[in-house]
Structures are given as C-alpha cells and as structure tokens.
KEDREN-535676 format. One line per field, with one value per residue (C-alpha): residue in three letters; residue number from 1; x, y, z. Coordinates in steps of 0.02 Angstrom, whole numbers, plus 50000, padded with zeros to 5 digits. Example, Ala and Ser with C-alpha at 12.3 -4.5 7.8 and 13.67 -1.06 7.14 Angstrom:
BEGIN
residu = c(ALA/SER)
num = c(1/2)
X = c(50615/50684)
Y = c(49775/49947)
Z = c(50390/50357)
This chain:
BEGIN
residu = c(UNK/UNK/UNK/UNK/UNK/UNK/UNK/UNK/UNK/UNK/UNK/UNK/UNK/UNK/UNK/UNK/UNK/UNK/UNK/UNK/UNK/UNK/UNK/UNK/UNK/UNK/UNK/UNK/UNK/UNK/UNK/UNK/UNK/UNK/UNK/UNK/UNK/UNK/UNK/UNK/UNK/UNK/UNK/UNK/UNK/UNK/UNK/UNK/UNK/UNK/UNK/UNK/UNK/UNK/UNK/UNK/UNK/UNK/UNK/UNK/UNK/UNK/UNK/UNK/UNK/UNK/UNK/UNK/UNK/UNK/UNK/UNK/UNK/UNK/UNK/UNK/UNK/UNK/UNK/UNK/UNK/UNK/UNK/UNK/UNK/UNK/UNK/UNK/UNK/UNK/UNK/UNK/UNK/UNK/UNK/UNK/UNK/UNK/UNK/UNK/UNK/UNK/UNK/UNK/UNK/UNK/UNK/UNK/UNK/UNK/UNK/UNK/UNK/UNK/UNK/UNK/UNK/UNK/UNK/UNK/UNK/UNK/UNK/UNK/UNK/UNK/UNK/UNK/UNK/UNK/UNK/UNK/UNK/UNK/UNK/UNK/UNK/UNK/UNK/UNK/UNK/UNK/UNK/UNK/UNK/UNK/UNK/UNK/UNK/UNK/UNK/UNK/UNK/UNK/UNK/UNK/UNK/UNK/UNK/UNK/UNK/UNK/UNK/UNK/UNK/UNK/UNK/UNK/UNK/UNK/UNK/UNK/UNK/UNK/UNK/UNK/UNK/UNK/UNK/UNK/UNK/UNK/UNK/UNK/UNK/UNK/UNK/UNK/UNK/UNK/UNK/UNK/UNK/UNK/UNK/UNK/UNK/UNK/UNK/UNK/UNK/UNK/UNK/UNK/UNK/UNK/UNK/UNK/UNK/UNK/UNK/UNK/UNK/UNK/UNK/UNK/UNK/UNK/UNK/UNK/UNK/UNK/UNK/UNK/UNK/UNK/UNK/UNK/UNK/UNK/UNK/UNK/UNK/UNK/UNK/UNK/UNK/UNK/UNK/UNK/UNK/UNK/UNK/UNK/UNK/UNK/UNK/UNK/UNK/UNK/UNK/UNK/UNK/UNK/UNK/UNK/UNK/UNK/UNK/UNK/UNK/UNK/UNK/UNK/UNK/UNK/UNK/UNK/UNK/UNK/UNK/UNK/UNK/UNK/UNK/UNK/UNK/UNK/UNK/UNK/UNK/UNK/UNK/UNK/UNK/UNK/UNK/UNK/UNK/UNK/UNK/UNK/UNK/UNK/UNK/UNK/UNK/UNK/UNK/UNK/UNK/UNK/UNK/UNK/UNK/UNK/UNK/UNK/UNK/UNK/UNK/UNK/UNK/UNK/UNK/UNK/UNK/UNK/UNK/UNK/UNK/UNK/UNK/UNK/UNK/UNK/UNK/UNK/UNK/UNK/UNK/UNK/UNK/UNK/UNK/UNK/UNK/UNK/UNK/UNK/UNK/UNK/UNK/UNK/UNK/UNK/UNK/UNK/UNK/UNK/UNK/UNK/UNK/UNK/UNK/UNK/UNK/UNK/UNK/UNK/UNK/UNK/UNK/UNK/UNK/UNK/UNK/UNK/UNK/UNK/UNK/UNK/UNK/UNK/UNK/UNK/UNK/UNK/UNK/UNK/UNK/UNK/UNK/UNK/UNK/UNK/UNK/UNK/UNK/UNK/UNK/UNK/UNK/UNK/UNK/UNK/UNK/UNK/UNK/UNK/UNK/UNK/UNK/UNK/UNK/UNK/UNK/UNK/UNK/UNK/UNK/UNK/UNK/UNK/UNK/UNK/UNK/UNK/UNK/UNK/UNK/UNK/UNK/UNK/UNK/UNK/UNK/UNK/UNK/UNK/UNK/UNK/UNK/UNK/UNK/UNK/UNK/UNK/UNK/UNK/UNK/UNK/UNK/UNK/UNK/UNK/UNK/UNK/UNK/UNK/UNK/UNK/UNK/UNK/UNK/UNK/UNK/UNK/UNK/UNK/UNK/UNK/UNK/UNK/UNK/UNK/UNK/UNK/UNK/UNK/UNK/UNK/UNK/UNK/UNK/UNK/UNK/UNK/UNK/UNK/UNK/UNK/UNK/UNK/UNK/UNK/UNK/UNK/UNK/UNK/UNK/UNK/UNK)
num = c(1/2/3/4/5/6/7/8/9/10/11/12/13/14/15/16/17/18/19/20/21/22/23/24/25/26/27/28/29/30/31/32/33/34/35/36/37/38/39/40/41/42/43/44/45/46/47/48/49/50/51/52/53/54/55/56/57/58/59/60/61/62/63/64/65/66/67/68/69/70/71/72/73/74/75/76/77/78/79/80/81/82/83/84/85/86/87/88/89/90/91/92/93/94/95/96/97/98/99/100/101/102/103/104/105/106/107/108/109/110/111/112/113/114/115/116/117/118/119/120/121/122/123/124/125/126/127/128/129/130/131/132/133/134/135/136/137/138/139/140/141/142/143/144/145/146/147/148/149/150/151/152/153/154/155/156/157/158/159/160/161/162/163/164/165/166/167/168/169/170/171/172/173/174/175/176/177/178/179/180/181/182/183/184/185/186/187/188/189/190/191/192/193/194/195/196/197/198/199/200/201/202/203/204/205/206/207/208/209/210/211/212/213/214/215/216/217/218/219/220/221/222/223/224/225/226/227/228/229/230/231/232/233/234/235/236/237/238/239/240/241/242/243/244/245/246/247/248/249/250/251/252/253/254/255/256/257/258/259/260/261/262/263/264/265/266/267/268/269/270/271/272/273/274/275/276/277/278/279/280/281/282/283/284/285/286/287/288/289/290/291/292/293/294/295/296/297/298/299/300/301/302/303/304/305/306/307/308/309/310/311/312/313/314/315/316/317/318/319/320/321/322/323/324/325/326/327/328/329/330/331/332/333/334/335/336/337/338/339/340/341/342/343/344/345/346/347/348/349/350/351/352/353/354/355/356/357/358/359/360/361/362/363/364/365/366/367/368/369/370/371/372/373/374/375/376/377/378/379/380/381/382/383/384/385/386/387/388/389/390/391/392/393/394/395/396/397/398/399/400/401/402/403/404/405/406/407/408/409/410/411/412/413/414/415/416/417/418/419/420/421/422/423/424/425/426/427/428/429/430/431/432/433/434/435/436/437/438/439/440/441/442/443/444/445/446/447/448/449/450/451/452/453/454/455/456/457/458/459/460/461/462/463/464/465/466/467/468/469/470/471/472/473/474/475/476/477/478/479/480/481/482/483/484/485/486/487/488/489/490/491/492/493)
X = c(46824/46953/47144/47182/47064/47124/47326/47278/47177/47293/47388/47248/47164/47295/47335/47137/47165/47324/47192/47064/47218/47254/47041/47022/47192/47115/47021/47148/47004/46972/47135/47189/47041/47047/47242/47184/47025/47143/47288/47135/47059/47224/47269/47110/47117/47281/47259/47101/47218/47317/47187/47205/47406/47410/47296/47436/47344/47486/47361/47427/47379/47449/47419/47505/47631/47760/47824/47815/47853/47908/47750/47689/47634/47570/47589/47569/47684/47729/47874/47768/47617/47743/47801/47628/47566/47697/47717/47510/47498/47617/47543/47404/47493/47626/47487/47401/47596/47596/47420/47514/47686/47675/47522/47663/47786/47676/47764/47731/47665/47588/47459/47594/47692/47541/47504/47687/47659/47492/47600/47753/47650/47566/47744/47777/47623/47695/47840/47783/47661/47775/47767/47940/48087/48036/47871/47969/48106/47976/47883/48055/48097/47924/47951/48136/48033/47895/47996/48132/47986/47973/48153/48173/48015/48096/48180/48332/48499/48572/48405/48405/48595/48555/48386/48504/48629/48475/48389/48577/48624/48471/48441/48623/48635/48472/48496/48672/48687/48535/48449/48607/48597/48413/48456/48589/48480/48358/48487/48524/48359/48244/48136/48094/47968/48013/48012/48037/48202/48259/48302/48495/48536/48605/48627/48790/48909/49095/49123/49013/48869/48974/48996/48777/48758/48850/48768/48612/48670/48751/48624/48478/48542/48398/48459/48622/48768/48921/49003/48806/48742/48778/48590/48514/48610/48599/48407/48395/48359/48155/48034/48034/47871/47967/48117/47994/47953/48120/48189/48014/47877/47936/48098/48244/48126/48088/48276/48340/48142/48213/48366/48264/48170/48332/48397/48268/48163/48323/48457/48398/48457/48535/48619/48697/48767/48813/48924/49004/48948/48890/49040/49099/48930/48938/49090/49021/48869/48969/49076/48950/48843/48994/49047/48901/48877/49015/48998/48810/48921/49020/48844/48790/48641/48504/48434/48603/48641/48470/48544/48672/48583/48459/48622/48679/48527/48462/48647/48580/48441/48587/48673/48566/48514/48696/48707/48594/48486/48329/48333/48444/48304/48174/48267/48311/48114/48069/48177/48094/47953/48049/48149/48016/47905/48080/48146/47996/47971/48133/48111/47917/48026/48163/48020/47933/48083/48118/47922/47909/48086/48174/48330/48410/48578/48608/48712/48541/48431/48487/48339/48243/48139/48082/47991/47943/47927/47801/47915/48095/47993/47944/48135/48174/48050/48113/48288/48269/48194/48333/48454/48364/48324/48161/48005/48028/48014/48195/48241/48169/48241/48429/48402/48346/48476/48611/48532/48561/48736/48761/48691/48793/48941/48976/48988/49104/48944/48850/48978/48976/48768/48805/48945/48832/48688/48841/48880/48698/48657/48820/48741/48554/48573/48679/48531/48383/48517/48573/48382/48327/48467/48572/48519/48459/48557/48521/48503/48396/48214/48165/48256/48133/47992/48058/48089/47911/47855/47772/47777/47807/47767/47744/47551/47433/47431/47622/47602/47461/47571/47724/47618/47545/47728/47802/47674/47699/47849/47797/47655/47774/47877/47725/47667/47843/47788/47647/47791/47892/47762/47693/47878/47912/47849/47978/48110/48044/48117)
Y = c(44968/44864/44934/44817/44845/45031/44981/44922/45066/45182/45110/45098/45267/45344/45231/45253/45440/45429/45334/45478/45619/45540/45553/45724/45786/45890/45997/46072/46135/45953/45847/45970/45956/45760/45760/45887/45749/45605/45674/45718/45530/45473/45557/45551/45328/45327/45431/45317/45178/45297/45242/45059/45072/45184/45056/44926/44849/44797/44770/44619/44562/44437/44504/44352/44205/44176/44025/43952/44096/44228/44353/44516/44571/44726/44759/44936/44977/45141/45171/45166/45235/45389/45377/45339/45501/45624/45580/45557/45724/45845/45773/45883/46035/45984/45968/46152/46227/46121/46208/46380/46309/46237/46364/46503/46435/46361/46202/46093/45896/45972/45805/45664/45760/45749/45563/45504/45607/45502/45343/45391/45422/45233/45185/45271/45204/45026/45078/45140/45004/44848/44707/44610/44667/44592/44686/44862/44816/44818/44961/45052/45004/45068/45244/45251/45199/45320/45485/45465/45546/45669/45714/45699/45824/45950/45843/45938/45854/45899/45871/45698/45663/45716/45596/45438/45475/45479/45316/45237/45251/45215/45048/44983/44995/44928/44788/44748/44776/44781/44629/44520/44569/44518/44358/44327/44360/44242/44109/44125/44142/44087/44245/44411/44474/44605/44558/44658/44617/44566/44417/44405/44384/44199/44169/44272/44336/44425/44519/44464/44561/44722/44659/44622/44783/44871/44804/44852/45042/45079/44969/45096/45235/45346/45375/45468/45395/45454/45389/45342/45527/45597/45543/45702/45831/45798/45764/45969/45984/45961/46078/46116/46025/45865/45921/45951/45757/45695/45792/45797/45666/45506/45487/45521/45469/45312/45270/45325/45258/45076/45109/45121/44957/44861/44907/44879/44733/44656/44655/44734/44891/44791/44647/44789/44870/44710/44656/44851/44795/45000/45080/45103/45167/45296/45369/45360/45446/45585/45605/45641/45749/45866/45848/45876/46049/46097/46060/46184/46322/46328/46317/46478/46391/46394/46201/46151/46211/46146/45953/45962/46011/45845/45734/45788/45803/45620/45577/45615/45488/45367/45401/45402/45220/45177/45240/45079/45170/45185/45371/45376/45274/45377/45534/45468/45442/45606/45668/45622/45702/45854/45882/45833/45989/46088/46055/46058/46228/46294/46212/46295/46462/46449/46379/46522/46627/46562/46594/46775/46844/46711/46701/46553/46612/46657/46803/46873/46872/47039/47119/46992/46982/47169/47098/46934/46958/46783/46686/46751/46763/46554/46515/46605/46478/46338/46373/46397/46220/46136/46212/46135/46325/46327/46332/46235/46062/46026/46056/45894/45750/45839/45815/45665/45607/45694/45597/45439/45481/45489/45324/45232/45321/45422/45611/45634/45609/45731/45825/45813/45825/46037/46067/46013/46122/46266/46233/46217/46397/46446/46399/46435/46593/46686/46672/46760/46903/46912/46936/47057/47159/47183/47325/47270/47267/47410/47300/47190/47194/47172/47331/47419/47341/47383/47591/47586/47477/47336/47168/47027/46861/46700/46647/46628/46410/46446/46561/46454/46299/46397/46465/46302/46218/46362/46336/46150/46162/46294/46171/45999/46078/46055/45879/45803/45703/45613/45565/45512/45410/45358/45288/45232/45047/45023/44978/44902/44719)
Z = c(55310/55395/55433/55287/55146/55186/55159/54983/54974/55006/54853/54746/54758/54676/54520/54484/54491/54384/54242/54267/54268/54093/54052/54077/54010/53862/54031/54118/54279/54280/54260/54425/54506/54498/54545/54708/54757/54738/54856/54964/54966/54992/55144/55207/55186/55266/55383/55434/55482/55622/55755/55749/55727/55905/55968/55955/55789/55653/55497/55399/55215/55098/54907/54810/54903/54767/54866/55039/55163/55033/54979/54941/55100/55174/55357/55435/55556/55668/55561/55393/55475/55485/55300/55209/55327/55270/55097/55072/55166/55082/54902/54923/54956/54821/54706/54752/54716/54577/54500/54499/54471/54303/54226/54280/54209/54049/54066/53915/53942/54106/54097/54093/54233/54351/54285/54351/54506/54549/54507/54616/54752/54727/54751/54911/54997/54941/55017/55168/55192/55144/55252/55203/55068/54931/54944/54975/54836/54695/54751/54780/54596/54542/54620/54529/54357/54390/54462/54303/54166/54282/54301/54105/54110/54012/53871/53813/53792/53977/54043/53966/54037/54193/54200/54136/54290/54416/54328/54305/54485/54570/54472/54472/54674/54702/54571/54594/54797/54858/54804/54807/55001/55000/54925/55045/55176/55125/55109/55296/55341/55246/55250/55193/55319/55433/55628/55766/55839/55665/55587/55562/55735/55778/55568/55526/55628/55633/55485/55367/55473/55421/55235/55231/55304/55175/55031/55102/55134/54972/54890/54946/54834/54862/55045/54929/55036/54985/54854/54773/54784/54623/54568/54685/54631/54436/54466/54501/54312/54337/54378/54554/54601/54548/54646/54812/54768/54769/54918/55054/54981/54920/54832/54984/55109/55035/55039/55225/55270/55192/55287/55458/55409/55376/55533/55652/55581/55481/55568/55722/55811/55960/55878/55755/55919/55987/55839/55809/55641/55623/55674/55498/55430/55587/55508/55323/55369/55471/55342/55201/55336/55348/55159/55089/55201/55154/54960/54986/55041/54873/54771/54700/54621/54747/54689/54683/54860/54929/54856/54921/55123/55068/55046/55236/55315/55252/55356/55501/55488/55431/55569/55673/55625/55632/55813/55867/55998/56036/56041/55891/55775/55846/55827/55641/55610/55687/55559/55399/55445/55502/55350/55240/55292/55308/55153/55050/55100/55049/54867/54849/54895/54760/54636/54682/54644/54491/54438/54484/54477/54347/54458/54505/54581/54768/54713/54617/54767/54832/54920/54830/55011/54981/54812/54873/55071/55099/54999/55083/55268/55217/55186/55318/55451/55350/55342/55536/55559/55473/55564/55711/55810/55919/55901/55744/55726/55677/55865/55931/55784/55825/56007/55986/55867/55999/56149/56046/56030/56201/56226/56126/56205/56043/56122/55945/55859/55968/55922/55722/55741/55819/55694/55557/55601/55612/55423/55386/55457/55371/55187/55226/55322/55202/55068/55201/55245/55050/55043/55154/55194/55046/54954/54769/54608/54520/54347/54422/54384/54592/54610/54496/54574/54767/54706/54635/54809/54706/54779/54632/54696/54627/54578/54743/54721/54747/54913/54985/54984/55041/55188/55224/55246/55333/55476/55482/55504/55663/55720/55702/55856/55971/55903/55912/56053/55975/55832/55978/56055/55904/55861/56010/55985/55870/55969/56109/56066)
C-alpha cells in the first residue's frame, strides 16, 4: 500500500473496530479481543508509513475540497509521524490495562467505554495526520465529542458536573477563539494548509501577530493554559484508563501537538521570534509550569496531584514552542513523547492502587510499596523520568528545551525549566518515600497484608502494562536521538 492509502488507514482501522467492539458486546473474550487486534492493526499501519517519512516522503491526500484551496487534507509530517506513533502505540498497552482495569473494578457499560475509546483514537490519528487547520479543527472537535462519554463514564451527579466543565471548556475555546483565529487567518491568507516556514509572515504584522497568536493558544484548550485548565483537573472523575487517555494518548497531546503545528507551519518559529510576538506566551507558559507544581504539592488526592504535574509539564512544550528555536520545538516534540510514556505510567500505578488497595489519598499509601512493590517500583521509574533524572527519557526533552532557552537568549527560562523539575521531584518524590519507607498504618488493610508478607497487587493486565511503560520510559533515553533526528526536519526553513 502507498504512504497515503495507509494515512486514511490509520483512521479507518479503528472506526471499523469501534462497529465490531459494538458487535460482539454481549462476549466480553471477544469485544476485548477485537479492541486488542484493532490497537494492534493500527500501530502496525502507522507505523508502516515511518520509512517513507525518514526517507524525506511527506504523503499528501485530498479527501473532499470544500472550495478552491480550502480541503480536507491529509499530509504526514515528522511532527505527526511522532503523534500518530505514540498515541497508536500506547493504545495497545492502554487497552491490555484496560482488560484488567475495568473486570477489577466491574465497571458497568464496560462495551460503550471501549467503543468511545476506538473512536477517540480515530480522532487522534486525524489529528496527527492533518494536513491544514481546518482538517485538524474537526478531528480535534471529534476527540472532545468522543472522550466526554468517557469522562461522564460513571454517571452520578458530580460525575456528570464534572463531564459538562470538560465538554463546556473545551468547545467554547475552540469554537469561540480558535476558529475565529482560523478564519482570520484565512482572510489574510487565503489558506489553511500548513507550510513549512508558515504562512503569516509578510500578511500581519505589529501587534496584531501577538493578538492571532493568542487566540490560537487559549483557543487550543486541550493544551490547559492557564486560565483554560480547569477542564483536566475536573476530568479526574473517570476511570483511570480514560484518565491515561486524556493525560499520555490523545487528549493533552492533541492540544500542545496543535500548538507545535501552529507555530511552525502557521506562523512560523522564526517570524514569531522576529516579531517578539511570543514573549508574552513565554511568561504565560512559565507561569502556569510553576503554578501548577506548586498547586500538585497541596493535592492529597493522587489523580488530582498527577493533573495538576500534566497542566505544567504540557508548559514546557508551550514554552518551549514560545521560545522560537529550533532546539526549543524539538525539545517541545521530544517531550510529548516523553511525558506521554512518563505520565501514563504513573496513572496505570494509582489505577492500580485504587484496584487492589481502594486508596486514593497520598496520606494512605504508607508502606503501600511493601504490598504492591511492581506498582510503587513503576512510579518510582516514572516519577524519575518526569523529573527529567538519567537514564530516563525525560533527561533529553529538558535539555533540549534548556538548550533552546539559551538560544533565544532566555537563561531565565533555563532557569524556570531546573526549578520546575525541583517542584516536580518535590510532589512526586514524597509519594515513592511515603511508600516504601513509612512504616504502614496499623488500620490499614496493606498493613495486614505486609505482617502476614502477602503481596496484593492489582490484576496481571494491570502489571503487564505498568511494566511495559516503566521500561519505555528506560528504553526512550537511548532512542532520543532517532526522535531528534526524526524531528529535526521540522525546522529547517
């Protein structure tokens, strides 16, 4: 098959699975076993197009031209090679912890949950694979439509307010900021399509580059820039599979992944440095980076605190957009993938928790680790990685990210990127010592289990995925090159 029957492909595979998830709902053995061979075909298609994309090849297809020189297009890119292979990737193991996930906890409507989950993940290979913003605006909108069942999964009352806020702020930036910015970039230009170099340069100029960029950053809510991150946080109330969606596979990535797009093949990287016209989304991104650490250090919840480390690590990849470098949009896209097998891997762990010990609070987990060594030794690696501490994969996107601060002549940037991996050891740490060095509570049912030595952890599905993370997230500190180099096309305008 051709690079571009495979980018519809890649899309397709998974909204036939979603029909056949739906088929065989009434067989549990089956409706998983379909879900597990379509994140396995999808992968596998996408990650047949890698070749030709290394090669140089940019695979190009027109689906429908609405009118002259405005279409939905597909065009594969390094940027969205990089997206479509993490989120397509990580589905499969999402899908194994989602097997012993939901069964342990005997979630109800387990059918339509994977169903969505096929359909979101349509939505992030449109995403990843859009070739101008009209194209990646209605998939975007797609994956907001698709993910908000899933956040509703459990369908109390708070459950249900909490969905509304996620659904509510998602479609009123996008809507009101973000296509008015679209629209007012096609009135200057008279396109969509995304160029390398960009396509604003020579069409607006002074401040109103600042004012376009602005709707475009706050309009992308799913990158959660302060003030528009409220929608992350309340979205906690699914089931952690859903959560491991929203924060690694599709849902954040999409948004700071749009935010990479508009700044490289929008407005591009170097007329955005040019103009300043970043300067004041270099301070908003620092400022929710530190904020938001510093917000996860007053959580006791352990989802709550792990939102709250997703709203300031998807920062740095604002920032380092912002920083309009070369190493900084590398070091930004290096850090998608980094966080995405970092942060998955610490929601598996407190899903896992939750599972085999039914806590949820930091202050419970007291010699949890003695109980539940994988699953503490996993948050441990991935706690590690986020912090950005070799050999873990985290260390390579910071200094990356850091170098790009110092080429822009920002050393107060290098300096916000080490105090926020300070604050982030400063909330993540605490929970692996809490673990395995506090002796535990002597009401707590761990601390039976650790004086009879019994080890209680979550169902094997769970541990398998956990495992499988937790040494990605090991093996993505010795491939960080080939994401470099694989990136590196990018921004050579």
């Amino acid at each position: 098959m051709t690079p571009e029957t495979l980018s519809q492909l890649a899309i397709a595979v998974p909204l036939i699975g979603s029909v056949f998830i739906l088929l065989a709902g009434k067989w549990p053995n089956l409706r998983e076993a379909v879900t597990l061979t379509t994140a396995v075909i999808m992968f596998i298609t996408v990650a047949s197009i890698t070749p030709s994309v290394l090669a140089g090849a940019r695979p190009d297809v027109v689906l429908w031209e609405i009118l002259p020189g405005l279409a939905i297009r597909l065009t594969i890119e390094p940027l969205g090679m990089l997206f479509g292979l993490v989120s397509s990737g990580l589905w499969i193991i999402n899908s194994v912890y989602s097997i012993g996930y939901m069964r342990g906890n005997r979630e109800a409507h387990q059918t339509r949950f994977y169903f969505y989950f096929a359909i979101a993940l349509a939505s992030a290979a449109g995403v990843a694979f859009s070739g101008n913003m009209l194209t990646l605006f209605i998939f975007y909108e797609v994956l907001t439509l698709s993910t908000y069942p899933l956040v509703a999964h459990h369908g109390d009352p708070a459950t249900m307010r909490s969905a509304r806020t996620y659904v509510g702020i998602l479609l009123s930036t996008s809507i009101g900021l973000l296509l008015f910015g679209m629209i007012w970039t096609w009135q200057l230009t008279g396109t969509l399509d995304f160029k390398q170099g960009g396509i604003l340069e020579g069409k607006v100029d002074g401040v109103m580059v600042a004012v376009l960029l602005a709707l475009y950053m706050f309009g992308i809510g799913k990158a959660a820039l302060m003030p528009v991150h409220r929608w992350l946080p309340a979205a906690m109330v699914a089931p952690t599979p859903v959560s491991a969606l929203l924060h690694a596979v599709a849902v954040v990535k999409a948004g700071v992944f749009t935010v990479l797009k508009v700044v490289v093949y929008i407005f591009g990287y170097e007329f955005l440095a040019e103009t300043s016209a970043s300067d004041w989304l270099m301070i908003a991104a620092a400022g929710t980076l530190l904020f938001s650490s510093i917000v996860a250090m007053r959580k006791d919840n352990l989802k709550a605190r792990l939102a709250y480390s997703t709203v300031s690590q998807l920062s740095y990849i604002v920032l380092g957009a912002a920083l309009a470098t070369a190493a900084g949009i590398i070091g930004g896209g290096m850090h998608l993938a980094m966080h995405a097998m970092g942060k998955i891997t610490l929601f598996f762990c407190a899903g896992a928790i939750y599972t085999a010990a039914h806590k949820t609070e930091i202050s419970q987990l007291n010699g949890i680790g003695r109980t539940m060594p994988i699953t503490m030794g996993a948050f441990a690696v991935a706690s590690l990685s986020i912090i950005g501490i070799p050999p873990l994969g985290g260390t390579w996107s910071k200094f990356h990210l850091m170098m790009g601060a110092a080429d822009a002549d920002q050393i107060i940037y290098v300096a916000v990127f080490m105090l926020s991996s300070l604050l982030s050891a400063a909330y993540l740490v605490p929970v692996v010592t809490r673990a395995f060095l506090r002796p535990p509570d002597a009401k707590s049912a761990g601390a039976a289990a650790t004086a009879e030595g019994g080890i209680r952890e979550a169902p094997l599905p769970c541990l398998i995925a956990i495992c499988a993370t937790a040494a990605g997230a090991f093996a993505l500190f010795f491939f960080a090159g080939d994401i470099a180099r694989l990136l590196e096309p990018i921004t050579a305008n």
